[in-house]
N, C-alpha and C positions, 0 to 999 in steps of 0.2 A: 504494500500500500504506500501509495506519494506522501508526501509531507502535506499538503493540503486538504486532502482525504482525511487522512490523519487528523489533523486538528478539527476538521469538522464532525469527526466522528465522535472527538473527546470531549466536545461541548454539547453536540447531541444527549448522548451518555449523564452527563452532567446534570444538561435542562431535565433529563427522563425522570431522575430522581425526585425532583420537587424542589431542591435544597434554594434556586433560588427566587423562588414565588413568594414566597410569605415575607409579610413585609417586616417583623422584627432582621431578617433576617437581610433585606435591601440593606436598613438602616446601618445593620452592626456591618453590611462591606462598604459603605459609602464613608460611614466613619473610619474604618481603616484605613481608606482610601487617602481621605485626609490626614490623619495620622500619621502616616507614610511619605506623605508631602513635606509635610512638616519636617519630619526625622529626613529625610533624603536630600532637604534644599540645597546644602552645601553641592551634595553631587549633580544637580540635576544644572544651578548655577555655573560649574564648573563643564559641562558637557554644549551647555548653549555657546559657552566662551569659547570651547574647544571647534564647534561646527560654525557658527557661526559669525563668531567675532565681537558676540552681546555683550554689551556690558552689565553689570550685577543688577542695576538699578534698570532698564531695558528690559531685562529676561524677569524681572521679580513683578513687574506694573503688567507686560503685556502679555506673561506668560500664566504663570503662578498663581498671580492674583487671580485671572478672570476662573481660573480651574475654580479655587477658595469657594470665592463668590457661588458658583454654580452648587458645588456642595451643599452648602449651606442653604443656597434657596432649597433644595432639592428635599433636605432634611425637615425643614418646615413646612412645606404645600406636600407632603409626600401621600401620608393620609388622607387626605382630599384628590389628591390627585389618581391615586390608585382606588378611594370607596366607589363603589356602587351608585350610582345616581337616577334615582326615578325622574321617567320621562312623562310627560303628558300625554294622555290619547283624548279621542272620543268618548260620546255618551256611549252607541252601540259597540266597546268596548270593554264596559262595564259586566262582572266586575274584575275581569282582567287586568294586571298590572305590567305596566312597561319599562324597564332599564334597560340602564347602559352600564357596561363594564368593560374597564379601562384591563386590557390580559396582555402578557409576555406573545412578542414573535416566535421564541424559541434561540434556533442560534445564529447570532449576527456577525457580518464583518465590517470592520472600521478598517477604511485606507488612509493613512496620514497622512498631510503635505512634509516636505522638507525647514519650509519659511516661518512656521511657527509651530516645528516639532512637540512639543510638550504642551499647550493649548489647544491644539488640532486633533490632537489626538486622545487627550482627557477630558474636554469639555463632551466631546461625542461618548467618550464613556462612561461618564457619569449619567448620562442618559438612558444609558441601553441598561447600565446595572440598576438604574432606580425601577426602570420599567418590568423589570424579573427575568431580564434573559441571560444566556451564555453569550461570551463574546469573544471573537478572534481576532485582535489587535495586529493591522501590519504597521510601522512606522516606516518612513521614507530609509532608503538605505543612502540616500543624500546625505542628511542628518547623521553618522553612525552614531556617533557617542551619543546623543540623543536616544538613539534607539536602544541601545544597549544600558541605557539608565533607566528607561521606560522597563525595561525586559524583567529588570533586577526590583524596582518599585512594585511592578505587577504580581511578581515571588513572593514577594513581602508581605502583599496588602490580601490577595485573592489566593483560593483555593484552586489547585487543579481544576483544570476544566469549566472553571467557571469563568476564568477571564486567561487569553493565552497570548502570548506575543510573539508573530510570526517574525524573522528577519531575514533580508533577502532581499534579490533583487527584483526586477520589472518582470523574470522568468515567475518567480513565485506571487507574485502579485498577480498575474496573468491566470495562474493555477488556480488560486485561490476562489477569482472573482469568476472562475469555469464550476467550481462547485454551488451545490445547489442549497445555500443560505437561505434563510430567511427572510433576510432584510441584507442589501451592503449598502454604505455608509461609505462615501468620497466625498473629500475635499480635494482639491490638483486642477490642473489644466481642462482646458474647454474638450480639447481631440481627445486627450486620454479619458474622460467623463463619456464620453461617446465611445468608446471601446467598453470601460464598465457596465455603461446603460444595455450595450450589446449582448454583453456575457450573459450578464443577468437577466434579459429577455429570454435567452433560451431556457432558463429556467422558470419562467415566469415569476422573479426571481424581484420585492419591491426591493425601491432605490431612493434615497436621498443624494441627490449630486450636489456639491457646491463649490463650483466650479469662481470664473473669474468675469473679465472684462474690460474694457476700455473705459472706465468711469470718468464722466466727463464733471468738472469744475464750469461752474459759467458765473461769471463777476460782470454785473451789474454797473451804470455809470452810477448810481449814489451809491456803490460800496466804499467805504473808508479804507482804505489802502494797507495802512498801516498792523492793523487787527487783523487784516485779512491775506496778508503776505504771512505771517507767523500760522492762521490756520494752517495756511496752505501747505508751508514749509511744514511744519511738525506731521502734519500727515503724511506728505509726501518724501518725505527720507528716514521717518520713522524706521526702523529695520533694513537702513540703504534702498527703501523704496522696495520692498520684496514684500509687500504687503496686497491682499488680492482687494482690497478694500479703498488703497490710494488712489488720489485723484492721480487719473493718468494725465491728462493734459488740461491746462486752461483756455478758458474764449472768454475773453475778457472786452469789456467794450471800449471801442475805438479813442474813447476821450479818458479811458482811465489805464491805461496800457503802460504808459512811461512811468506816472506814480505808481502803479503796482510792482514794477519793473525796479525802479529803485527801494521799494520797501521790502521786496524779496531778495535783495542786495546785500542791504544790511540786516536784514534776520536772516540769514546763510551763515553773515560772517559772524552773528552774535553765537548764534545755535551751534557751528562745528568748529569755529576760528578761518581765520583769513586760508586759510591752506584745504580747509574741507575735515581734515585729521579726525575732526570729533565725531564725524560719523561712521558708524561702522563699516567693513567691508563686505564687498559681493561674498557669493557661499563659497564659488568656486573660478576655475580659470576657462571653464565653458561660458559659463554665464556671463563671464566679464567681455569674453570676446563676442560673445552675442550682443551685448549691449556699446560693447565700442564701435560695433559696426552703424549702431543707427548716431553716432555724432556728427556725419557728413551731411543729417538728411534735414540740419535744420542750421540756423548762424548761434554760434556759441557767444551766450552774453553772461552767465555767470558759470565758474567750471570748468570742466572740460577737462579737465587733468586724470591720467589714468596711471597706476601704480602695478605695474604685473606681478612683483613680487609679493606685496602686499596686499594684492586682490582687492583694489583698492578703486574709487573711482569717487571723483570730486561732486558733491551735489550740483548738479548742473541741470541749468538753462537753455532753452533753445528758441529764439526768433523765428519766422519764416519758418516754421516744419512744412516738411511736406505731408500735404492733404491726408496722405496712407500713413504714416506713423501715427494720425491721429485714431486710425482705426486699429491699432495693435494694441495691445494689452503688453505696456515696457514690461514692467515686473523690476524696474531697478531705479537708481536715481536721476535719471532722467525728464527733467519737465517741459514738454514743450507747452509753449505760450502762443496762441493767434486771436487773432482781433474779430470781433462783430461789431456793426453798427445800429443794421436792420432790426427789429423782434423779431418781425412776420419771418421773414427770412433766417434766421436764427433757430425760431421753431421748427419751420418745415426743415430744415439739415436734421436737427436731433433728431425727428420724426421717423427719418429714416433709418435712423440707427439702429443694431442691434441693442435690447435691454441690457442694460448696464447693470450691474453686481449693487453698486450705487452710485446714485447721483447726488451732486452739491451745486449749490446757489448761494450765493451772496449779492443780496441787495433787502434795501429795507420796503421795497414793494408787496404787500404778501398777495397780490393779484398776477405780477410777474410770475415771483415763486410756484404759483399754482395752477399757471400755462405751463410754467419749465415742465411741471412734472407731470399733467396731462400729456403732453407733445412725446416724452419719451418714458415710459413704464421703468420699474428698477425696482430689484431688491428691497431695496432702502433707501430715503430721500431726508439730505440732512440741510437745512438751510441757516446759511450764515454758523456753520457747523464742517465738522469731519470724523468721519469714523464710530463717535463715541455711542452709536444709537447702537454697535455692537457690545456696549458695556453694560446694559441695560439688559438685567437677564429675564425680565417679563416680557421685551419685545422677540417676536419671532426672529430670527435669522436668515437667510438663503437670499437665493436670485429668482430670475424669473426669464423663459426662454434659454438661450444660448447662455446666459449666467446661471444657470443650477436649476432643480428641481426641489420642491421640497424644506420645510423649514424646520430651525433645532432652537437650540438656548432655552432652560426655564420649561415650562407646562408644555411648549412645543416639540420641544425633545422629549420628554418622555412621550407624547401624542404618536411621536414621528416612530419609536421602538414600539407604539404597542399596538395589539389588535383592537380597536374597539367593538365588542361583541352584542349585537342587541339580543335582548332580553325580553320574551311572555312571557306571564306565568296565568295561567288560569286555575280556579278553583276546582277540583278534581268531579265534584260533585254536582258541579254547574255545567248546562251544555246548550248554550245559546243554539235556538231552532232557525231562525230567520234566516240564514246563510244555506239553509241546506235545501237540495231542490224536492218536487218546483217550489216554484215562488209562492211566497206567503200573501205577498202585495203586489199591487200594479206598479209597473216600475215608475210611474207619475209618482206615485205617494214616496217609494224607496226616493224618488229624487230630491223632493220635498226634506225627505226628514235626513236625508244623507248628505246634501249637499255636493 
């Protein structure tokens, strides 16, 4: 038997028991879970460092924390979220009763990204464990030390077969997402989500993708410049811009373009220093030369400096892009800048875009605001804002279209792990006659009183 078989069989085996349905039993792994967190951070700090160049403070706010957070909602709404819940019916369903029950898929797979190894990969598991299933954890083999910290965390905190972590490359990922799951659970690229979404069809197999985008920034002429050069900046080089969440490019309008320009100047050179240095670097020397190749495709106004040795690459700016970078999803610190003057015109471009992961606005319009975001559908829509509507663990999560299927964080993730089962019960001793033929009534009066 393969190694993907294998694991799927150890969690099967696992879910058959019982062991992880009952909800004392959710709580005391979700508590390990964090537990485990906690005892582990030094290594887990030390592996971000190692893969990707984080710094303590970095890997603790955008990794760490948001896992905390998630726990801990989890541990509160958990009761509520796993009871039983009576539904409303009809009168002619009386005296019959209707619920709803929130039930385990059974055994699930979680594929992690590389860019935010340890939040990508435990926020989705805290989900699938609250929800009562088994789960088979791949992490990015981008990532190693990440992964292999994760591998040792998941020892630690879970039982055999109740939570397992695969490692491996795109061959075993491949394997995995060919068995017949439950549920698989991606976060990664648009092409490879369409490979997943594939596998997993042959097995009729649900899926949560959450995948990326070309998220577009649009700055408003009454934007303030100043405030909004720092959004911008903070989100967009945030983790060298390896973020699926960052604004990829701005459209800025034509009369606010040179102020924005110089206010992203000097919040560059506040935020990393004159040289770029303070921000971290690319993961690797693929990705760097991927992203070096698009500095021809626009005029370099802030930036531009590229470090092979240190996998390094300057937060930078770009004038004049060309029209097609603005439709690629960078993935690095790259920001091109182009101008609008039009609305009408303005709208009808976003229009045609693919749905974006999310979209931003900055302007103090909220009638602007609320074209932007009719004209192009998204994930998530943050105004005069960046990112942080992912911090919020009662909002949904995901994309929509060619940015993901499917949403997580808070009551959505556990929604998204479980079956919801409807529920009759009728009285064993009761046997409502009207339903049964022939008919009792003319169907006039059945319309009457049935509606």
């Amino acid at each position: 038997m393969d190694e993907a078989a294998a694991l799927l069989d150890a969690a099967r085996a696992h879910f058959s028991t019982g062991a992880t349905r009952p909800l004392p039993a959710r709580v005391a792994a979700l508590k390990a879970l964090r537990d485990g967190l906690e005892a582990m951070e030094g290594e887990i700090l030390a592996a971000l460092r190692a893969d990707l160049g984080k710094s303590d403070f970095d890997s603790w706010t955008s990794e760490i924390l948001l896992v905390r957070q998630e726990i801990a909602l989890a541990l509160k709404r958990l009761p509520r979220w796993a009871g039983e819940r009576r539904v409303g019916g009809r009168w002619f369903h009386f005296p019959g009763r209707a619920a709803l029950r929130m039930e385990p898929r059974g055994a699930v797979l979680i594929l992690g990204p590389w860019n935010y190894p340890v939040q990508l990969c435990l926020v989705p598991l805290v989900s699938a464990v609250a929800a009562g299933n088994a789960v088979v954890l791949k992490p990015s083999e981008v990532a190693p030390a990440s992964a292999e910290v994760l591998a040792r965390l998941v020892a630690r905190c879970f039982a055999p077969g109740h939570v397992a972590v695969a490692q491996g490359g795109p061959s075993l990922a491949a394997a995995l997402t060919a068995q017949p799951f439950d549920h698989l659970f991606f976060t990664g690229s648009t092409e490879t989500g369409r490979k997943v979404a594939e596998a997993a069809a042959r097995n009729l197999a649900i899926t949560t993708l959450e995948l990326g985008g070309a998220n577009p920034c649009i700055v408003d002429a009454d934007a303030d410049p100043v405030p909004t050069a720092r959004r911008i900046a903070w989100a967009k080089f945030l983790n060298a811009g390896q973020t699926c969440l960052a604004p990829n490019h701005v459209l800025v309008h034509e009369s606010k373009a040179e102020a924005l320009l110089d206010a992203l100047r000097a919040t560059v050179a506040r935020f990393y220093g004159e040289d770029g240095r303070g921000m971290q670097r690319v993961v690797n020397a693929r990705h760097l030369a991927r992203l070096e190749a698009m500095l021809p495709r626009g005029r370099t106004a802030i930036g531009g400096g590229v470090d092979h040795n240190a996998l390094h690459m300057q937060p930078t700016v770009l004038l004049d892009p060309d029209p097609a970078l603005l439709e690629e999803e960078i993935f690095g610190p790259i920001l091109p800048v182009a101008t609008w003057l039009d609305r009408d015109a303005l709208l009808a471009g976003l229009a045609r875009r693919p749905s974006p992961l999310a979209l931003y606005v900055h302007t103090r319009d909220a009638g602007f605001a609320e074209a932007v975001a009719a004209a192009l559908p998204s994930g998530g829509l943050c105004v005069n804002e960046h990112i942080v509507h992912c911090t919020v663990p009662d909002l949904p999560f995901g994309g929509v279209g060619p940015s993901g299927s499917g949403r997580y964080h808070g009551e959505a993730g556990f929604a998204a792990f479980s079956n919801a089962r409807a529920l009759f019960r009728q009285p064993a001793g009761i046997d409502p006659t009207l339903r049964y033929p022939p008919p009792k009534a003319p169907l006039s009066m059945i319309r009457r009183l049935m509606g």
